[in-house]
DSSP file (Angstrom, degrees, kcal/mol; ACC not computed):
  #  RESIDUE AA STRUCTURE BP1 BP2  ACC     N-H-->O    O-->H-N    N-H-->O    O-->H-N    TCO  KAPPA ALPHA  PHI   PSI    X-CA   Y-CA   Z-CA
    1    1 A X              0   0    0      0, 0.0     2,-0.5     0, 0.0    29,-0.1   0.000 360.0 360.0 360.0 122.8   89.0  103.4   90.4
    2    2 A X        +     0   0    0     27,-0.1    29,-2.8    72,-0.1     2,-0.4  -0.595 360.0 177.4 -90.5 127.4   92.8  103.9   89.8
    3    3 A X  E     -a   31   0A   0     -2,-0.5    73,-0.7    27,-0.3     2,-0.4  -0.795  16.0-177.4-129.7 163.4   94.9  102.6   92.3
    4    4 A X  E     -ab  32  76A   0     27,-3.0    29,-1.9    -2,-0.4     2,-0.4  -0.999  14.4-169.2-154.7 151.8   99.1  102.5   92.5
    5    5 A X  E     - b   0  77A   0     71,-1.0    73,-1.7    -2,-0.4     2,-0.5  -0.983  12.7-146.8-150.9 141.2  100.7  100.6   95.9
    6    6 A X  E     - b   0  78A   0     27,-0.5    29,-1.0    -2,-0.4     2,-0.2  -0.969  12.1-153.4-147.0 155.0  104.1  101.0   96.4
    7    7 A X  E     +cb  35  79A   0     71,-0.8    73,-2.3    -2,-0.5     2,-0.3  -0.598  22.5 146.6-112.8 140.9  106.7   98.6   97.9
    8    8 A X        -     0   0    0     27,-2.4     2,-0.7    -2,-0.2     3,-0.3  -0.654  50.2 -89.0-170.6 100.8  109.8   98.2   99.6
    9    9 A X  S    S+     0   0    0     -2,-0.3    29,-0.6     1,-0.2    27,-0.2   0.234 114.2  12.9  59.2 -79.7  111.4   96.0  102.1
   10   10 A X  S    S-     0   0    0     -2,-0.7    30,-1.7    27,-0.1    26,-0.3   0.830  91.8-137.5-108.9 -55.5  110.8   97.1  105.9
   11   11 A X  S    S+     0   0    0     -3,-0.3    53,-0.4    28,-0.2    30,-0.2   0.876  71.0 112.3  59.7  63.1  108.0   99.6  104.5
   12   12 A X  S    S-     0   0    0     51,-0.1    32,-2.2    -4,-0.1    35,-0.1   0.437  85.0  -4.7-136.0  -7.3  109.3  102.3  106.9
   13   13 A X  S  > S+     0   0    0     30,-0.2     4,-1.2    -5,-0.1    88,-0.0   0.383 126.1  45.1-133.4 -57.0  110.8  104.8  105.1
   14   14 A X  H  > S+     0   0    0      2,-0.2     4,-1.2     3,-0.2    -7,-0.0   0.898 122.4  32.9 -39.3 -62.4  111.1  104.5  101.1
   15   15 A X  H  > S+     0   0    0      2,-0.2     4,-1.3     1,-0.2    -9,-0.2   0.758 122.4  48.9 -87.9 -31.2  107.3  103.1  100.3
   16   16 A X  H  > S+     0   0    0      2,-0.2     4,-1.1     3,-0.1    -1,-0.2   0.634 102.1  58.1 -85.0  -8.2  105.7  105.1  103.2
   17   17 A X  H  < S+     0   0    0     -4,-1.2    -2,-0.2     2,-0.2    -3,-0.2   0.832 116.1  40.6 -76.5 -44.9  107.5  108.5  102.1
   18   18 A X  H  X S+     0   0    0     -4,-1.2     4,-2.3     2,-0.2     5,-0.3   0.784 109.6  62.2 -68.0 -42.1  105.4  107.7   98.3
   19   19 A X  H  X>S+     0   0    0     -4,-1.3     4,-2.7     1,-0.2     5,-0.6   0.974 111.9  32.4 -46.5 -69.4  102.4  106.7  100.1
   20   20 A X  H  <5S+     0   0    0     -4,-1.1    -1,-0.2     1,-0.3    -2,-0.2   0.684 117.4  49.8 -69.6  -9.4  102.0  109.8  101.6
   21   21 A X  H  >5S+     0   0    0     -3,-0.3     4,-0.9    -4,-0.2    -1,-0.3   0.676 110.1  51.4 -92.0 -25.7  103.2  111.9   99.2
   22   22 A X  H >X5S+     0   0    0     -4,-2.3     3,-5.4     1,-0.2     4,-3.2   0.971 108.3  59.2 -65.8 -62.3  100.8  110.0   96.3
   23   23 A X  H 3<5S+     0   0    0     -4,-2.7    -1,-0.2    -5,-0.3    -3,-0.1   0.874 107.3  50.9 -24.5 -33.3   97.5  110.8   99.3
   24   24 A X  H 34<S+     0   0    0     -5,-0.6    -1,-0.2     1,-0.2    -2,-0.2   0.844 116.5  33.5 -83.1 -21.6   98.6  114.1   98.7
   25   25 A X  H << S+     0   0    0     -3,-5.4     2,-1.0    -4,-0.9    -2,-0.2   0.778  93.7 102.9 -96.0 -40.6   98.4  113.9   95.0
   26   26 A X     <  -     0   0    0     -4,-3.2     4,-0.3     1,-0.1     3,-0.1  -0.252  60.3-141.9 -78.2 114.9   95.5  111.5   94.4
   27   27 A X    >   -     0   0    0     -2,-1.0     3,-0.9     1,-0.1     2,-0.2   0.369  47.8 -56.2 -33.8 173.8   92.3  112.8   93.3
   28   28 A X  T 3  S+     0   0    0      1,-0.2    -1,-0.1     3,-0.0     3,-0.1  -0.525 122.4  21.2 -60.7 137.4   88.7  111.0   94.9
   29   29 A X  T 3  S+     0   0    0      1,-0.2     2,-0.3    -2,-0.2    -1,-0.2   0.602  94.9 135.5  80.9  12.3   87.8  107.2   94.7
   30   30 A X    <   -     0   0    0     -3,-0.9     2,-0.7    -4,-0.3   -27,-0.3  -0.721  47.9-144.2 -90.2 152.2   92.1  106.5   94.0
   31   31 A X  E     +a    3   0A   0    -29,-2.8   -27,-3.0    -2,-0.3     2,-0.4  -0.887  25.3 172.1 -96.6 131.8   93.3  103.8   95.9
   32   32 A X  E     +a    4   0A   0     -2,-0.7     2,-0.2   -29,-0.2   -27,-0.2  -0.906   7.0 146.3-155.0 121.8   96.8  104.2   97.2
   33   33 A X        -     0   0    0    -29,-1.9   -27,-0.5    -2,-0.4     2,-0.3  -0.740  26.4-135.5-137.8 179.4   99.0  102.0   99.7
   34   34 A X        +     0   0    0    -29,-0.3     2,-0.3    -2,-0.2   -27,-0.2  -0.889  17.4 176.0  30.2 125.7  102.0  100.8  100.6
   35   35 A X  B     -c    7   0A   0    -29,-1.0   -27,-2.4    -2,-0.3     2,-0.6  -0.992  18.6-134.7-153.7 164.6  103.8   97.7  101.7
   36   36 A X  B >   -e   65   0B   0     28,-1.2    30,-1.4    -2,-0.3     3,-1.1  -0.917  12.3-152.1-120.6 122.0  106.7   95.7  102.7
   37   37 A X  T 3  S+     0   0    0     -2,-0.6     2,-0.5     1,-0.3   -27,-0.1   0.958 111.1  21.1 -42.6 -44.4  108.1   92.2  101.9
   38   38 A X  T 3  S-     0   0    0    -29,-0.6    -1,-0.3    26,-0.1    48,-0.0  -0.544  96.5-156.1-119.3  65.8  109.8   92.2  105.4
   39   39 A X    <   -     0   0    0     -3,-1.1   -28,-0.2    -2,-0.5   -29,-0.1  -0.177  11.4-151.8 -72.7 157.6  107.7   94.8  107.2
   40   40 A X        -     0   0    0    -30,-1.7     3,-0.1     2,-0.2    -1,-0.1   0.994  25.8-133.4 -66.2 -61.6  109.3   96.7  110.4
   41   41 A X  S    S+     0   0    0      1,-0.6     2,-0.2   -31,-0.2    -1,-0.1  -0.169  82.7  78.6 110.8 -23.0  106.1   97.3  112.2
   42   42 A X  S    S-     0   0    0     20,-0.2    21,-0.7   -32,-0.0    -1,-0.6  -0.478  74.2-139.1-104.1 155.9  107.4  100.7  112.6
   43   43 A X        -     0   0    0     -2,-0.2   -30,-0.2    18,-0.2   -31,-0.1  -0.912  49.1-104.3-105.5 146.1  107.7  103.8  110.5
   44   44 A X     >  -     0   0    0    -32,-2.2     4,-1.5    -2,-0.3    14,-0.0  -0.351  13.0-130.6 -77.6-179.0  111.2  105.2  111.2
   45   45 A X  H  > S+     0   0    0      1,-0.2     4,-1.9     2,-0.2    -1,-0.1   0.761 106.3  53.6 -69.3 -27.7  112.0  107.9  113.1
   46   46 A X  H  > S+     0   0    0      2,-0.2     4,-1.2     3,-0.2    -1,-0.2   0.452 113.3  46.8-107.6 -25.5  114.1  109.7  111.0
   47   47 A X  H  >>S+     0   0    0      2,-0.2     4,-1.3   -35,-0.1     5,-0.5   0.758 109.1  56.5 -84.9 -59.8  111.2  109.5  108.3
   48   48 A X  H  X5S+     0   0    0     -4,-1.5     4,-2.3     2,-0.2     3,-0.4   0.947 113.3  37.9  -3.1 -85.6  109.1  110.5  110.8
   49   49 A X  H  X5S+     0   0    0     -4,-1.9     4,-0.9     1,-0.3    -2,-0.2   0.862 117.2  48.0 -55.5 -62.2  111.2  113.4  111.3
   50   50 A X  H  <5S+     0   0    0     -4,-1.2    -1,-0.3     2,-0.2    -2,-0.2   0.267 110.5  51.1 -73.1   2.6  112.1  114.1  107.6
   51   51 A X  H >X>S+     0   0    0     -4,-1.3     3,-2.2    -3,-0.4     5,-1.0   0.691 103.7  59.1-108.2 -44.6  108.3  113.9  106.2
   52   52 A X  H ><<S+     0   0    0     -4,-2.3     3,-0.6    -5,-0.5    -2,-0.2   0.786  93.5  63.7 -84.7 -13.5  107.1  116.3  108.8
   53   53 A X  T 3<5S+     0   0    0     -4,-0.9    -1,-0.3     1,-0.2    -3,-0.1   0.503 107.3  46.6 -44.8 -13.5  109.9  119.3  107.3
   54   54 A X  T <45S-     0   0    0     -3,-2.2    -1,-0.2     2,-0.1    -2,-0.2   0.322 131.6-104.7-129.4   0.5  107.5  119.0  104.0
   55   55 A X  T <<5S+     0   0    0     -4,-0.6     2,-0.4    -3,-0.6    -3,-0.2   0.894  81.6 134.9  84.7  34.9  103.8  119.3  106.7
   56   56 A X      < -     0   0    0     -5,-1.0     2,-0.9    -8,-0.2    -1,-0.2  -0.873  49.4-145.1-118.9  96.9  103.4  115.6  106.2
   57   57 A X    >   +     0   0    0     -2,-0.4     2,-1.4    -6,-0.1     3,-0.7  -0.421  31.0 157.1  -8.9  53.8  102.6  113.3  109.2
   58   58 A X  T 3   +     0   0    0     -2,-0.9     3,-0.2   -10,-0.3    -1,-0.1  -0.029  47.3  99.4 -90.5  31.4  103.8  109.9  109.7
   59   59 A X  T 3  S+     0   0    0     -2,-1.4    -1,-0.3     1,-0.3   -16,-0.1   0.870  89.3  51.9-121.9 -44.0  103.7  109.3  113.5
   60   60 A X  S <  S+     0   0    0     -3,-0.7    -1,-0.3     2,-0.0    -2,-0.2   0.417  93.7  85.2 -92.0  25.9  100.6  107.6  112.9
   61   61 A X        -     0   0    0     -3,-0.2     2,-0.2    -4,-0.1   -18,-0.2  -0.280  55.4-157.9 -40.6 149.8  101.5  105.0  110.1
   62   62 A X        -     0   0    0    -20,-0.1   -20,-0.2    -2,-0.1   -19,-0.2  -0.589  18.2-100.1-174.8 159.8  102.6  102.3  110.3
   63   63 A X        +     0   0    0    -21,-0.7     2,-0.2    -2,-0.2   -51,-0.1   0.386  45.5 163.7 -37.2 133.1  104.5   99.5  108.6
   64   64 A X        -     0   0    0    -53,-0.4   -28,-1.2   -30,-0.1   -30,-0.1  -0.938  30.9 -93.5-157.5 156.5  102.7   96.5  107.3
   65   65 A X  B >>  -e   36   0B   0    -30,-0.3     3,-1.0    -2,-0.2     4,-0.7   0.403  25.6-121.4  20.9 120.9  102.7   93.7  105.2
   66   66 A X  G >4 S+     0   0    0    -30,-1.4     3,-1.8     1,-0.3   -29,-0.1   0.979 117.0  65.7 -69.0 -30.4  101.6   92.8  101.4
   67   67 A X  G 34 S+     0   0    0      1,-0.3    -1,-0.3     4,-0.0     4,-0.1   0.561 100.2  54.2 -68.6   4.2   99.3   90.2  103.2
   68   68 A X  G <4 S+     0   0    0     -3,-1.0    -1,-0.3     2,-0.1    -2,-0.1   0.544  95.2  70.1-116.7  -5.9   97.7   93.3  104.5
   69   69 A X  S << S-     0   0    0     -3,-1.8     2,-0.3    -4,-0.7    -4,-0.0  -0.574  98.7 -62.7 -89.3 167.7   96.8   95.4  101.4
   70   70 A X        -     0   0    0     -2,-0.1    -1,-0.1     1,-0.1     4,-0.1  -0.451  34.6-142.3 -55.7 120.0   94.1   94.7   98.7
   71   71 A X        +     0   0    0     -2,-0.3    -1,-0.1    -4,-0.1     2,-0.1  -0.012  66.9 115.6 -65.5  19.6   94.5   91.4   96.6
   72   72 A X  S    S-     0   0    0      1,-0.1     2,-0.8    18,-0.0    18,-0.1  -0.450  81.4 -91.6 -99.0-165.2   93.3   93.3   93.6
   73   73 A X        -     0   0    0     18,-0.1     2,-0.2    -2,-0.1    18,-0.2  -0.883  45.2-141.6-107.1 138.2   95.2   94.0   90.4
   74   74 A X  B     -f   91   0C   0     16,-1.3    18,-2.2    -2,-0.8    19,-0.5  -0.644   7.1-134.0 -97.6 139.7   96.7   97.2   91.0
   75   75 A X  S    S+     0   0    0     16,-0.3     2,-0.3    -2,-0.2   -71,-0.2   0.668  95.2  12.0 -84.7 -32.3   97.0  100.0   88.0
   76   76 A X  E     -b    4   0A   0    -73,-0.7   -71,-1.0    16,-0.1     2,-0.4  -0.956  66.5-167.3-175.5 131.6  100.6  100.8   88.9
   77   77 A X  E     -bd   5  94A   0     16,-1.1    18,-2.8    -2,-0.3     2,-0.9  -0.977   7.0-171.9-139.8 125.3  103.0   98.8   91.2
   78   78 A X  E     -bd   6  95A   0    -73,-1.7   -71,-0.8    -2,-0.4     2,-0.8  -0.700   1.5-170.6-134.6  77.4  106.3  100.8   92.2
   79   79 A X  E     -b    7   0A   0     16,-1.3     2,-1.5    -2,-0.9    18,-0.4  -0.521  20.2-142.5 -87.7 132.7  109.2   98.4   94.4
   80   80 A X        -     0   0    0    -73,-2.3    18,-0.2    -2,-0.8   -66,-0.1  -0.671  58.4 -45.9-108.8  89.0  111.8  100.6   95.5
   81   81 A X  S    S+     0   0    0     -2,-1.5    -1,-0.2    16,-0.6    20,-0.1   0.398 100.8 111.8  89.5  -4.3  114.8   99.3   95.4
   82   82 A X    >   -     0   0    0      1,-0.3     3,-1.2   -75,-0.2     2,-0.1   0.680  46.3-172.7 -94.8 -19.4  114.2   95.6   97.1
   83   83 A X  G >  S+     0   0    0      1,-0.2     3,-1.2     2,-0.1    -1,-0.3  -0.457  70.6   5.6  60.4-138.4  114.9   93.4   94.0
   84   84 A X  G 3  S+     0   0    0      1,-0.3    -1,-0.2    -2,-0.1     4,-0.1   0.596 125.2  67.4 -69.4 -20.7  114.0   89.6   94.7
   85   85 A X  G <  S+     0   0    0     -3,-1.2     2,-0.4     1,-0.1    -1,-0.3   0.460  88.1  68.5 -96.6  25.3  112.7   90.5   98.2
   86   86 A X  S <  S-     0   0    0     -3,-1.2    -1,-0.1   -49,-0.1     3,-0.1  -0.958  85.3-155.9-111.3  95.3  109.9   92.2   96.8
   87   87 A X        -     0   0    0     -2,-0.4     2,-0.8     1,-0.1    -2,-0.1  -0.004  31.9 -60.0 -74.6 179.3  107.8   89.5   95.2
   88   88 A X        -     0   0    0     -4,-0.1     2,-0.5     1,-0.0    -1,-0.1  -0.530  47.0-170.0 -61.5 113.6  105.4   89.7   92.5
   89   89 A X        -     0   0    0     -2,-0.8   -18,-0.0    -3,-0.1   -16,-0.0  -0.958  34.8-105.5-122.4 114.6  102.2   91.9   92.8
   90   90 A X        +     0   0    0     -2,-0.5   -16,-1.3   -18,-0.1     2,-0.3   0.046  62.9 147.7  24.3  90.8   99.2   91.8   90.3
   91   91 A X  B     -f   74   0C   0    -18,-0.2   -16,-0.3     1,-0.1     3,-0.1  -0.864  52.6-140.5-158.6 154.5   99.6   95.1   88.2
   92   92 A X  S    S+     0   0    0    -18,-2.2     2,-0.3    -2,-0.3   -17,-0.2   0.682 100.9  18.2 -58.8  -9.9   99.1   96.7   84.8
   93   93 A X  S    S-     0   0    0    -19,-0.5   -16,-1.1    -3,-0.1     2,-0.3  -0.912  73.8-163.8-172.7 124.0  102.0   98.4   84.9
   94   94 A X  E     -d   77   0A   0     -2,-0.3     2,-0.3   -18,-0.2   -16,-0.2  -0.986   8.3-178.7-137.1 134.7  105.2   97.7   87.2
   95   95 A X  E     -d   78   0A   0    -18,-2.8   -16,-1.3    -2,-0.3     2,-0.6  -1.000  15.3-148.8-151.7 129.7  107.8  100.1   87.7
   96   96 A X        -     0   0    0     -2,-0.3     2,-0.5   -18,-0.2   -16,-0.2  -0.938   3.6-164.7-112.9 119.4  111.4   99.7   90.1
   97   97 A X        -     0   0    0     -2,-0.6     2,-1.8   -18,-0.4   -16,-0.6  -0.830  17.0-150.0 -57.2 106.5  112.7  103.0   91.6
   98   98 A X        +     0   0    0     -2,-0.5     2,-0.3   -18,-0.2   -18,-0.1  -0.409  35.7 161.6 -87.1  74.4  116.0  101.6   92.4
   99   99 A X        -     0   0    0     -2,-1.8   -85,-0.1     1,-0.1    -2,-0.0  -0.540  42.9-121.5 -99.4 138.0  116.4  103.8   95.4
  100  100 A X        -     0   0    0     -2,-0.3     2,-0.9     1,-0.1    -1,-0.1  -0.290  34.4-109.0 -72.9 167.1  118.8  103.2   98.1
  101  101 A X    >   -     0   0    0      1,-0.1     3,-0.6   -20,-0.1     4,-0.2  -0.869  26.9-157.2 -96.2 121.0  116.9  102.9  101.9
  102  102 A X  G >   +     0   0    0     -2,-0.9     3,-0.5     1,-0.2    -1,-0.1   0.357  65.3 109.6 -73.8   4.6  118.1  106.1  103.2
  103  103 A X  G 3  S+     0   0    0      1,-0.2    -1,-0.2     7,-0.1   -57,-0.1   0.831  92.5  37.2 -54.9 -45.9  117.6  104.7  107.1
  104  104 A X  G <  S+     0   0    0     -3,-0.6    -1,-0.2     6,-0.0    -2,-0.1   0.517  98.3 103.0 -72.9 -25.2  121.7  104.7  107.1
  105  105 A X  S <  S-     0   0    0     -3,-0.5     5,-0.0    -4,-0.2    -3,-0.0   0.156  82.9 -90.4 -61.8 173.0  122.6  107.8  105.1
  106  106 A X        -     0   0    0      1,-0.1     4,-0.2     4,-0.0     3,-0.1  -0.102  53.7-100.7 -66.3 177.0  123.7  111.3  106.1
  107  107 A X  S >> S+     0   0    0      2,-0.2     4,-3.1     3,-0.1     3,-0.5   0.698 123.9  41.7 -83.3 -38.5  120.5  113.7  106.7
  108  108 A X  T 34 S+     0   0    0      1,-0.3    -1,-0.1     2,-0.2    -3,-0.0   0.331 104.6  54.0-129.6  21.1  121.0  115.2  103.7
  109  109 A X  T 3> S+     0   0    0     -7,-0.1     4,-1.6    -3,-0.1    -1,-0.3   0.297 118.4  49.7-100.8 -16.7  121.8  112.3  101.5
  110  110 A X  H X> S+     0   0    0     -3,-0.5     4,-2.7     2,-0.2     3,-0.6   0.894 101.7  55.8 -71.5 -61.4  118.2  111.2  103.3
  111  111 A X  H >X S+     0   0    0     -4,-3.1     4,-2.2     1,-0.3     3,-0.8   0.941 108.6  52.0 -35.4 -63.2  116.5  114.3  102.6
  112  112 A X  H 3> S+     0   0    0     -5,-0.3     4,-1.5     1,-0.2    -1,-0.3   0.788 105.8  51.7 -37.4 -41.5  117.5  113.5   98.7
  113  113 A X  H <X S+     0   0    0     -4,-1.6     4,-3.0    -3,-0.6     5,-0.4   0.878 110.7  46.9 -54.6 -41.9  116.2  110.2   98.7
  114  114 A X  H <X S+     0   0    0     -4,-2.7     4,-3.1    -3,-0.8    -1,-0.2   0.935 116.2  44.3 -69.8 -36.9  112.9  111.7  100.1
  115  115 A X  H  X S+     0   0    0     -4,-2.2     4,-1.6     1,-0.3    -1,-0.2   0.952 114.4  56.9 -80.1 -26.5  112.7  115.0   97.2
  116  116 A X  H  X S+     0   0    0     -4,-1.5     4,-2.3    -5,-0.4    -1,-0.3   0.843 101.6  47.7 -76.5 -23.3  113.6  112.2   95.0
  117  117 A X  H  X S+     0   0    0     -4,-3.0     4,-0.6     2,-0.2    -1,-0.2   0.780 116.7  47.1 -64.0 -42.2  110.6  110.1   95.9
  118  118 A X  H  < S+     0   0    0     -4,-3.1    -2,-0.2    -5,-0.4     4,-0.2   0.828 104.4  53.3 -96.5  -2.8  108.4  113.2   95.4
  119  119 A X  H >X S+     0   0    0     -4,-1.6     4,-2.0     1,-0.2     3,-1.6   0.967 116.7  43.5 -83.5 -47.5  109.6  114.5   92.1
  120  120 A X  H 3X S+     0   0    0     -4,-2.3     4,-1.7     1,-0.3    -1,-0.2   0.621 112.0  51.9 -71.3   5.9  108.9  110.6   90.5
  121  121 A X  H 3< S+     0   0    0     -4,-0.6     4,-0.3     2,-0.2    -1,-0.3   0.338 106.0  51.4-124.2  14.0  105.7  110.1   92.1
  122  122 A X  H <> S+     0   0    0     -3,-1.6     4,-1.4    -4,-0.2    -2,-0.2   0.603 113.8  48.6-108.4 -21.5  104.3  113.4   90.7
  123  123 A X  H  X S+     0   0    0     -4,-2.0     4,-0.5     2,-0.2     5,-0.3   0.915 111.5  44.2 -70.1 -23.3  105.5  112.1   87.4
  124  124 A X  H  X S+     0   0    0     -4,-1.7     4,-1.2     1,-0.2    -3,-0.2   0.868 110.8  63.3 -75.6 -30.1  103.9  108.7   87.9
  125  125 A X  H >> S+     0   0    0     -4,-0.3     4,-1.4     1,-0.2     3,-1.1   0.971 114.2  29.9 -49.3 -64.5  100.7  111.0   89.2
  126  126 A X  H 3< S+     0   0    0     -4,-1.4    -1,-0.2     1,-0.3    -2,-0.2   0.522 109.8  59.6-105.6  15.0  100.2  112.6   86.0
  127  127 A X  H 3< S+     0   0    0     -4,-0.5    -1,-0.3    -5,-0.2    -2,-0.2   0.694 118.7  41.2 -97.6 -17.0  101.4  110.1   83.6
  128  128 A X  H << S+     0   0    0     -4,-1.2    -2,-0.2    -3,-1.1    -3,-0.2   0.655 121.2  41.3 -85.6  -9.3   98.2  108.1   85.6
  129  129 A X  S  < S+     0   0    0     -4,-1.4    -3,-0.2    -5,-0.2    -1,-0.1   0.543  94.7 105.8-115.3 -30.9   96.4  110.7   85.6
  130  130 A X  S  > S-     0   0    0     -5,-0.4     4,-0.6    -4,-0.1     3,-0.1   0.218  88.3 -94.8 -57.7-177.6   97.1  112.1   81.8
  131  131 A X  T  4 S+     0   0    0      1,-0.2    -1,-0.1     2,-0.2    -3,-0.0   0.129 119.1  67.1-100.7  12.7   94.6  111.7   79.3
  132  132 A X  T >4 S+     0   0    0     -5,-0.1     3,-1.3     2,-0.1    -1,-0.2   0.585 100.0  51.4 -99.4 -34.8   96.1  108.4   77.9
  133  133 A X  T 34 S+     0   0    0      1,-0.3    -2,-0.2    -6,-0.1    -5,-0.1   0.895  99.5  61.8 -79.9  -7.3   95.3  106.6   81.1
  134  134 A X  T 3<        0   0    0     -4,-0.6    -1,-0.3     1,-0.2    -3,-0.1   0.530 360.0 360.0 -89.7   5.9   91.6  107.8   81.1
  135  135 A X    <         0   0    0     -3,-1.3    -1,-0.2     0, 0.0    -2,-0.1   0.564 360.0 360.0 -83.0 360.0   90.9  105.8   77.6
């Protein structure tokens, strides 16, 4: 079962922006989650707000914990942007988006962060997806 978790800090805007946009992408049986070193508890608002412009839903997420995901080894592990406060996670294959947390930015320095979040995680979709990974 191919699974990809992806990671970030507060895991309120950045990692939950991929989550949902990976759900959207991932076939039956994938596993796909999200987490935060330091979680918020919270999703922001302003992701919230910016997800639901693209018909995606966030108002019921919410922030949590690597101690709250699956302890398996994960196919694809994606920290966005946290460096050293993103610890080590179990994965075949580990990839950092060095993406700023748009929580502070302009709306439409946000909005970028967010298209930029879906344009890499529909390449990481079909490079997982491609006929190399199914061998």
């Amino acid at each position: 079962m191919p699974s990809v978790l992806f990671v970030c800090v507060e895991n309120s805007c950045r990692s939950q922006m991929a989550e949902s946009y990976a759900r959207q992408l991932a076939g039956e049986g994938w596993i796909v989650s999200s987490a935060g070193s330091h979680p918020s508890r919270e999703i922001h608002p302003r992701a919230i707000s910016f997800m639901q412009e693209e018909g995606i839903d966030l108002s019921g997420q919410r922030s949590k914990g690597l101690g709250e995901v699956s302890s398996i080894s994960w196919d694809a592990v994606v920290t966005m942007g946290c460096g050293d406060a993103c610890p080590h996670v179990a994965a075949r294959r580990r990839l950092d988006w060095d993406l700023p947390d748009p929580k502070n930015l302009s709306d439409s320095e946000f909005r970028a962060i967010r298209d930029e979040i879906r344009r890499r995680v529909g390449l990481l979709f079909r490079e997982l997806s491609g006929p190399a990974a199914k061998s």
